[in-house]
VEXDREN-2710 file (C-alpha; in Angstrom, 1 decimal):
% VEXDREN-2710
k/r/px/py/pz
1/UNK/0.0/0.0/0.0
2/UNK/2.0/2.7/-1.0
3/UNK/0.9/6.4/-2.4
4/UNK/2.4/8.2/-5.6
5/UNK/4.8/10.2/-5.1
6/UNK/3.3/14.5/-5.0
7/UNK/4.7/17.3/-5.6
8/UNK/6.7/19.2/-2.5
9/UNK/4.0/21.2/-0.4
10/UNK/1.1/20.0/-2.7
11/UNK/-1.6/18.6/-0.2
12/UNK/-2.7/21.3/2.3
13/UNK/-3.5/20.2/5.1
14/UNK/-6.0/22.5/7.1
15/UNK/-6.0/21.7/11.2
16/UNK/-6.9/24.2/14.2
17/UNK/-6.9/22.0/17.2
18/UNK/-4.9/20.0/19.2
19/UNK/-6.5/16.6/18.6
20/UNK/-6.3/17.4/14.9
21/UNK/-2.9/17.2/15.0
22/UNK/-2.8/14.3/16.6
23/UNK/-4.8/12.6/14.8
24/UNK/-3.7/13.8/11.1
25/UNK/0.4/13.6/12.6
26/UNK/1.0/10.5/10.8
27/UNK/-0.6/11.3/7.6
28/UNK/1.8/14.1/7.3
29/UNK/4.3/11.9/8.0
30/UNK/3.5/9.2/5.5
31/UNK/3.0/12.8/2.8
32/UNK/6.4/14.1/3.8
33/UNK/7.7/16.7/1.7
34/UNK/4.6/16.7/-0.1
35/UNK/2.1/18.1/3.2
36/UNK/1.7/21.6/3.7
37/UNK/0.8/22.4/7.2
38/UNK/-2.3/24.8/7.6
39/UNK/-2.6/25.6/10.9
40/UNK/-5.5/28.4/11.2
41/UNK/-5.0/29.4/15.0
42/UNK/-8.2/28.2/16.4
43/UNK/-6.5/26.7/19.4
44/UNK/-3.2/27.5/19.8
45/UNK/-0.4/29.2/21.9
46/UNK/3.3/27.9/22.8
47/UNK/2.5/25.3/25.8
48/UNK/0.4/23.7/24.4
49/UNK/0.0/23.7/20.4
50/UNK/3.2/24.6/20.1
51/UNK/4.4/21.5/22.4
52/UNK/2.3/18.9/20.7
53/UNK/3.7/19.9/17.1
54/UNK/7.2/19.1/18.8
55/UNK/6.3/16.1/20.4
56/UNK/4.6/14.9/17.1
57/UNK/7.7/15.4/14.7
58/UNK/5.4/18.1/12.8
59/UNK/6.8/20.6/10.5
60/UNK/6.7/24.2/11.0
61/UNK/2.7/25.1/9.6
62/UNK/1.6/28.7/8.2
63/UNK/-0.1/29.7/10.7
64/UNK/-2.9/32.0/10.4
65/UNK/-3.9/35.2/12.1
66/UNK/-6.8/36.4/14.0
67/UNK/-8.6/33.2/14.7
68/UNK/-7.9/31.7/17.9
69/UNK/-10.6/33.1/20.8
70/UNK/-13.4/34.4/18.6
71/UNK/-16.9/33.4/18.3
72/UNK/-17.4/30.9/15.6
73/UNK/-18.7/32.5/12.6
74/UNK/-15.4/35.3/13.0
75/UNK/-13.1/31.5/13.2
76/UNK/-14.4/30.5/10.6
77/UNK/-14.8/33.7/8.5
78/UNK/-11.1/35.1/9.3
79/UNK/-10.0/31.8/8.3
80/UNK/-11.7/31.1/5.3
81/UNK/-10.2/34.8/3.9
82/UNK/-6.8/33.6/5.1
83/UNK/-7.3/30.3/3.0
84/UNK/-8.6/31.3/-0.4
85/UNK/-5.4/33.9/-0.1
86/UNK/-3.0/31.1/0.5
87/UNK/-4.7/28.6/-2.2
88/UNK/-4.7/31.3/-4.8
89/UNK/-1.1/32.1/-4.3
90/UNK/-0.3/28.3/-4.2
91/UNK/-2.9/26.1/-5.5
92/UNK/-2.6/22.9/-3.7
93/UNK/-3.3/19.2/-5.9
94/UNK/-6.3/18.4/-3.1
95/UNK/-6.8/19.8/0.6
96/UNK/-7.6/17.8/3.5
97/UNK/-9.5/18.6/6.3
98/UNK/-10.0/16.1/9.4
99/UNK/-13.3/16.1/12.2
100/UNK/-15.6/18.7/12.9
101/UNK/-13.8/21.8/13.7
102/UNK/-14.6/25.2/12.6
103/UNK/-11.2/24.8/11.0
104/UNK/-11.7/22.2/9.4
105/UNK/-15.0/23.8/8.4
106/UNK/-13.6/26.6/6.7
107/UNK/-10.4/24.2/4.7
108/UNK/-13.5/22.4/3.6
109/UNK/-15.5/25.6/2.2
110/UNK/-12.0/27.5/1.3
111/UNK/-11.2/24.4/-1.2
112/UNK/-14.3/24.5/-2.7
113/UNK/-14.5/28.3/-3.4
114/UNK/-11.5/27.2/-5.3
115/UNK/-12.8/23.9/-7.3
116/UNK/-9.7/22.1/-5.5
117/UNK/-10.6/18.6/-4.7
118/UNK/-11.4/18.2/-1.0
119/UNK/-10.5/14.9/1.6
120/UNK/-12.3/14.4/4.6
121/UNK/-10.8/12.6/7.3
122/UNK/-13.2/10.9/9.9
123/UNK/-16.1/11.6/7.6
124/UNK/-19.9/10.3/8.8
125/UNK/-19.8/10.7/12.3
126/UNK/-23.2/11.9/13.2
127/UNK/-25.1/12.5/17.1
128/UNK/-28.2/13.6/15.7
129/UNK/-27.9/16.6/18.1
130/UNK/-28.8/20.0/15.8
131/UNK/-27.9/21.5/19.2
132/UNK/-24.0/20.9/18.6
133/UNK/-22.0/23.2/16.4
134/UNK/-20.0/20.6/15.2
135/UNK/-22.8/18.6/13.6
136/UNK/-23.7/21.3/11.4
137/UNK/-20.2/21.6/10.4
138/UNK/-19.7/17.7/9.9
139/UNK/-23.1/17.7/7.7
140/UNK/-21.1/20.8/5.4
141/UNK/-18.2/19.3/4.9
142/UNK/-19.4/15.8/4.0
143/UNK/-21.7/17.2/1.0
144/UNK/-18.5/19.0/0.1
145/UNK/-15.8/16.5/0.1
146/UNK/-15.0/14.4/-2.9
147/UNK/-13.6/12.1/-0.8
148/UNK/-15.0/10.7/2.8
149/UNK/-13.0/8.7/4.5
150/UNK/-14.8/6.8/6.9
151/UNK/-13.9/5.4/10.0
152/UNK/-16.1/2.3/10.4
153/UNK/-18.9/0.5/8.3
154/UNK/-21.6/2.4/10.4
155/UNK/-19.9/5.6/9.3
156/UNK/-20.1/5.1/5.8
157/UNK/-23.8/3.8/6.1
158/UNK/-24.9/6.9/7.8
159/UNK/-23.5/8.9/4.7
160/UNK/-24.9/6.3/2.4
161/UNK/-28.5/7.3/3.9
162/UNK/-27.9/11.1/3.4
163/UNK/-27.5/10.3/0.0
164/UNK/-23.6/10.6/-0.4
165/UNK/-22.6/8.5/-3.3
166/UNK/-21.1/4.7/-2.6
167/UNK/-17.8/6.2/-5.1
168/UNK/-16.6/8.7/-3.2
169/UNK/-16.6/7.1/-0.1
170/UNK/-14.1/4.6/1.4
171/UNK/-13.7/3.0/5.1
172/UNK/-10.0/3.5/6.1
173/UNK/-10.4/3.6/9.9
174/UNK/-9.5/6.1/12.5
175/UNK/-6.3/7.7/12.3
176/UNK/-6.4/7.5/15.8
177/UNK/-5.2/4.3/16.1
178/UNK/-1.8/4.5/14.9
179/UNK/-1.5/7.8/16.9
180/UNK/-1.8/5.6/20.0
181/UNK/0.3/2.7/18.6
182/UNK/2.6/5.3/18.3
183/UNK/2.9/7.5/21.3
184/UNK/1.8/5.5/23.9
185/UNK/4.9/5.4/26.5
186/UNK/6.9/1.8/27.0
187/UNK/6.1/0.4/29.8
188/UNK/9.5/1.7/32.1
189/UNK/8.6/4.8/31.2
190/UNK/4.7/4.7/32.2
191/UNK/6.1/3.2/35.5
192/UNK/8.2/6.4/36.0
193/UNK/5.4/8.8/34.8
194/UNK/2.2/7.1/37.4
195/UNK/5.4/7.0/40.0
196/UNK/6.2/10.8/39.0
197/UNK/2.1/11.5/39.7
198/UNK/2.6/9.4/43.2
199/UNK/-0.5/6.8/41.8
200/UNK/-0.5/3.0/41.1
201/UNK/-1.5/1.1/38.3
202/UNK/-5.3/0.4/38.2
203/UNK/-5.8/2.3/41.4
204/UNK/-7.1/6.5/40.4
205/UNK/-9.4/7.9/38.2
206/UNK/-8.5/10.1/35.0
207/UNK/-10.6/13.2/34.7
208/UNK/-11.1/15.4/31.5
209/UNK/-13.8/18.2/31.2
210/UNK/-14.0/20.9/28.4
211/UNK/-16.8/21.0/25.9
212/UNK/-18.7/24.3/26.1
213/UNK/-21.9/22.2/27.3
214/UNK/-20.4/21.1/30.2
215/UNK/-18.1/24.0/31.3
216/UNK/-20.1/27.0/30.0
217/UNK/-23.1/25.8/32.0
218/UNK/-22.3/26.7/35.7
219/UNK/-24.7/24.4/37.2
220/UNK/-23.5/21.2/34.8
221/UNK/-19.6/22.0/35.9
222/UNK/-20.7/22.1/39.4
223/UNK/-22.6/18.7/39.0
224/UNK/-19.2/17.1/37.3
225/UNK/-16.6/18.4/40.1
226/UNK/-18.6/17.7/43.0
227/UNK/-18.6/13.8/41.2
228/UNK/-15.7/13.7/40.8
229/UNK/-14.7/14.9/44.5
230/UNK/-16.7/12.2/45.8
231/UNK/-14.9/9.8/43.6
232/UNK/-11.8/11.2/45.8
233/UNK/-12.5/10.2/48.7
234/UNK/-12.1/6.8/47.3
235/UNK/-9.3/6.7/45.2
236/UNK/-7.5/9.5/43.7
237/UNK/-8.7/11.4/41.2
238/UNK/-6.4/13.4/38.2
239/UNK/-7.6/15.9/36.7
240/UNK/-6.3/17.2/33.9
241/UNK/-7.9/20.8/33.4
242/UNK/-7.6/22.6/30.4
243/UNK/-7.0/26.5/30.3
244/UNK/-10.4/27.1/29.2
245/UNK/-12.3/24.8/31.7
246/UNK/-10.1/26.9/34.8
247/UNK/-11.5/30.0/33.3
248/UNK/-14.9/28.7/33.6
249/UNK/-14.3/27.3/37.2
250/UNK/-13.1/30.6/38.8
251/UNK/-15.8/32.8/36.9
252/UNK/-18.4/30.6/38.7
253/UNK/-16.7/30.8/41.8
254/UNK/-16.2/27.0/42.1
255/UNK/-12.4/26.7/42.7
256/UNK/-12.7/25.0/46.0
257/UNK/-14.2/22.3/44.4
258/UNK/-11.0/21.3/42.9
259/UNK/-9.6/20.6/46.2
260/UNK/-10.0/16.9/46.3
261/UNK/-8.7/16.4/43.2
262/UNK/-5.0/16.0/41.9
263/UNK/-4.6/19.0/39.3
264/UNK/-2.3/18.3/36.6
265/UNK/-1.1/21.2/33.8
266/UNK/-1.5/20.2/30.4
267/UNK/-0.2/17.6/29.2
268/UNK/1.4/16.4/26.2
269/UNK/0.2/13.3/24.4
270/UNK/2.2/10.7/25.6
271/UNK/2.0/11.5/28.7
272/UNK/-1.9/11.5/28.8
273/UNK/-1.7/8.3/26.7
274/UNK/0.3/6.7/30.0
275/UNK/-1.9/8.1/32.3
276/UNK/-5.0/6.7/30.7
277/UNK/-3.2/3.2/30.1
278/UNK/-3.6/2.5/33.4
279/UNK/-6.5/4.7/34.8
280/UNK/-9.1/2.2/36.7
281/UNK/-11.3/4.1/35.3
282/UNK/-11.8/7.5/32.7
283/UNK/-14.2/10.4/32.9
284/UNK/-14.5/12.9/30.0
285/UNK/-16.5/14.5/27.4
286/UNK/-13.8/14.2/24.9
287/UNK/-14.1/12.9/21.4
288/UNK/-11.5/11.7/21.0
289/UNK/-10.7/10.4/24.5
290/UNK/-13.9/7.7/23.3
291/UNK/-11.8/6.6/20.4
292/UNK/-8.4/5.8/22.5
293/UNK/-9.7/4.0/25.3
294/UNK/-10.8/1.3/22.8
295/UNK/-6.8/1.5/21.8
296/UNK/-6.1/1.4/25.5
297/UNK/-8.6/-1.3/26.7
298/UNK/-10.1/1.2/29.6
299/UNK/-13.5/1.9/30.5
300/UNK/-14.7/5.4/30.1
301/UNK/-17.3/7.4/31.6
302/UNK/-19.0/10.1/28.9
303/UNK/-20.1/13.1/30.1
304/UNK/-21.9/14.4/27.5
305/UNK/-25.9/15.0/26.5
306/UNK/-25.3/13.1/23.1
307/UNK/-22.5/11.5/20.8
308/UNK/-20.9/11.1/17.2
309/UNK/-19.2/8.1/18.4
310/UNK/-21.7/5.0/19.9
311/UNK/-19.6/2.4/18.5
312/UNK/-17.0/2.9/22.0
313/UNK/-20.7/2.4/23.9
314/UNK/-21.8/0.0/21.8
315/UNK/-18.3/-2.8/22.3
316/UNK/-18.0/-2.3/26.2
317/UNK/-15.6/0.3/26.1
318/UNK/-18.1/3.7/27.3
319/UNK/-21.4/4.8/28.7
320/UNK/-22.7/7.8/28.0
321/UNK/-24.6/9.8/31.6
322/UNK/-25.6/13.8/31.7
323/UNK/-23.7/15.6/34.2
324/UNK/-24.2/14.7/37.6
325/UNK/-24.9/11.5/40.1
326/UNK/-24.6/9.2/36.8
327/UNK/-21.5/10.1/36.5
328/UNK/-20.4/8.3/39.9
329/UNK/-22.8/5.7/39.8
330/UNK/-21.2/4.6/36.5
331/UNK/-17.6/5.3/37.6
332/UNK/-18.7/3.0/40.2
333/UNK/-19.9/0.1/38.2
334/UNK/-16.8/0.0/36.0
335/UNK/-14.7/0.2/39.5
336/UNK/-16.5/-2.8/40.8
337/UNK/-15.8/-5.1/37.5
338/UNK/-12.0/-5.0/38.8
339/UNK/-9.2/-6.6/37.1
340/UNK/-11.9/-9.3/35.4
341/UNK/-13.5/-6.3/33.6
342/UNK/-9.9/-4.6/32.5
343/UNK/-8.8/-7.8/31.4
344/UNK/-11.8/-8.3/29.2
345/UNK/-11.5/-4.8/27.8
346/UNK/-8.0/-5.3/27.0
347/UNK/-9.2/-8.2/24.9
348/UNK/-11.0/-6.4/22.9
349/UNK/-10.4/-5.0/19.6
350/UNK/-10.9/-1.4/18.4
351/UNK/-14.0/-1.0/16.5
352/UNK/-11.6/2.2/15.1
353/UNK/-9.5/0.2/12.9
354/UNK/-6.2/-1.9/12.4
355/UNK/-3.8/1.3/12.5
356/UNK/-3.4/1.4/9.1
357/UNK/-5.6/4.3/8.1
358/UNK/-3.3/6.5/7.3
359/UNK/-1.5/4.8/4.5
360/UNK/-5.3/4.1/2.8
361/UNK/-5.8/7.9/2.8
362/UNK/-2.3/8.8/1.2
363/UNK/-3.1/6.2/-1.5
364/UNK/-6.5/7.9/-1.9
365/UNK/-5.0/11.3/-1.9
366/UNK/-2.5/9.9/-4.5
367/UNK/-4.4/8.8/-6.6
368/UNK/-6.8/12.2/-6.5
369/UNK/-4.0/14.5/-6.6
370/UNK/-2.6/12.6/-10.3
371/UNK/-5.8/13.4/-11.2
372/UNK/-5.9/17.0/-10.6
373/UNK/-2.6/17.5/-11.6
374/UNK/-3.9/15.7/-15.1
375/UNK/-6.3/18.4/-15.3
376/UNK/-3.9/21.7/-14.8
377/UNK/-3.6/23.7/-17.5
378/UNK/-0.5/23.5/-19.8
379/UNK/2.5/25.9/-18.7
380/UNK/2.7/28.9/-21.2
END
């Protein structure tokens, strides 16, 4: 399985977040010198972005201006202007966008305002949910992309139904998967790193909370900390809180709920990857947090009203509960399955794929790219 060689810097590659680099890392990779690195701003800042583009062997991207901390029609706006500047000085062979970002939102509607063909990675995740932003903008960029690339068989299906055409899709698998192959620690240096955190294996709960329905809703946050402080008083709990969730906890005067809890500053991927490996249990409303404990083999809470990914629910893996007593009651249940229930998770395979996604959507983008590179006009 091996892609044509491209052109140097001819497959843009649109991303905004940190899980989108993850996630799209080893595709640039596999490109090499043929991935262009868009990177429109969305989320980013030294100690974090700028550590995970280190940690993931990236290349430098163009970054973009004025994004980063503004509602979501002014993201998405200020970067679609950025992008149709950049594609019409350098026309890319395709662009890829991955998820359901407002970047990747605006790569999708930027290559089209420009006729270039258009990839989308993780396309036909759906939670019904109108009420989430990024449903709208997965809906968009699937009837825009020429080429879906879906993670599972239900995924494709779902497009199927919306009346996407059987020919431009294709199931590669979740790009995930190699992400976690790749990063996760060896096992002296997860020893060291739960050891560093003063925690054994199998013994505390991990502890994730940032989607704007959890921590822009005062009451919901309140719910989820005081959960997770009971959950303290049991075994530890690690929470990792991200910049924007502590913003929301001191505006609503609910710092001394963190008490209990074992803060921990962001971390880089590896080192959340080691964490989780050995959490007795996980509690998040991440996205993609739902797609690496099936890597892992570790049960996961999901905090969250509704979700694009019930095939983690529907293999063992997750349960989704609202925020609030659910939330321990499930932590609970998972807690009381032991080392019988971690050893039958760890049996079990990903319903994300066999790792190898990435290679199946550099062949696809290949293949594409020849063809719009057939259909250039003739140099004068």
């Amino acid at each position: 399985m091996h892609a044509p060689a491209l052109p140097p810097r001819s497959v843009a590659i649109v991303i905004g977040t940190r899980p989108e680099l993850v996630k799209i890392a080893h595709l640039v990779r596999v490109l090499g010198p043929a991935a262009h690195l868009v990177h429109t701003g969305q989320h980013y800042d030294a100690a974090l972005s700028g550590r995970f583009l280190t940690e993931l062997g990236l290349p430098e991207p163009t970054l973009l201006d004025g994004v980063g901390g503004k509602p979501r029609a002014v993201q998405i706006s200020a970067a679609l202007a950025q992008l149709d500047t950049l594609f019409a000085a350098e026309p890319p062979l395709a662009v890829v966008v991955q998820g359901d970002t407002n970047a990747a939102l605006a790569g999708a509607l930027a290559a089209n305002a420009r006729s270039l063909p258009l990839v989308h990675v993780e396309a036909g995740l759906r939670s019904h949910d109108r009420a989430m932003p990024e449903e709208h903008n997965r809906v968009v960029i699937d009837q825009l992309a020429d080429v879906l690339c879906a993670a599972t068989e239900d995924n494709r299906d779902l497009l199927r139904a919306e009346g996407v055409p059987a020919g431009r899709i294709t199931v590669t698998g979740n790009t995930v998967v190699e992400a976690v192959q790749e990063h996760l620690p060896t096992a002296d240096e997860r020893a060291a790193l739960l050891a560093a955190h003063g925690v054994r294996a199998d013994h505390y709960v991990l502890a994730t909370a940032h989607r704007p329905e959890n921590t822009d809703d005062p009451a919901a946050l309140a719910a989820i900390l005081r959960e997770l402080a009971a959950l303290a008083e049991e075994l530890p709990v690690l929470f990792a809180v991200h910049p924007r969730t502590r913003a929301r906890i001191e505006a609503a005067g609910l710092t001394h709920l963190l008490a209990p809890l074992t803060e921990l500053a962001p971390l880089g991927y590896g080192e959340f990857l080691g964490l989780a490996r050995h959490a007795a249990v996980i509690v998040s409303d991440s996205g993609g947090i739902q797609e690496e404990t099936t890597v892992l083999g570790r049960p996961l809470v999901v905090v969250r009203r509704s979700t694009e990914r019930p095939e983690a629910m529907d293999a063992g893996f997750a349960e989704l509960v609202p925020p609030g007593r659910e939330i321990g009651r499930a932590a609970r249940r998972r807690l009381a399955e032991g080392q019988d229930g971690l050893r039958h998770l760890a049996g079990l395979p990903s319903p994300f794929g066999d790792g190898l996604a990435s290679q199946r959507i550099a062949v696809l983008l290949g293949a594409l790219a020849a063809g719009a590179e057939r259909e250039l006009p003739a140099a004068a």
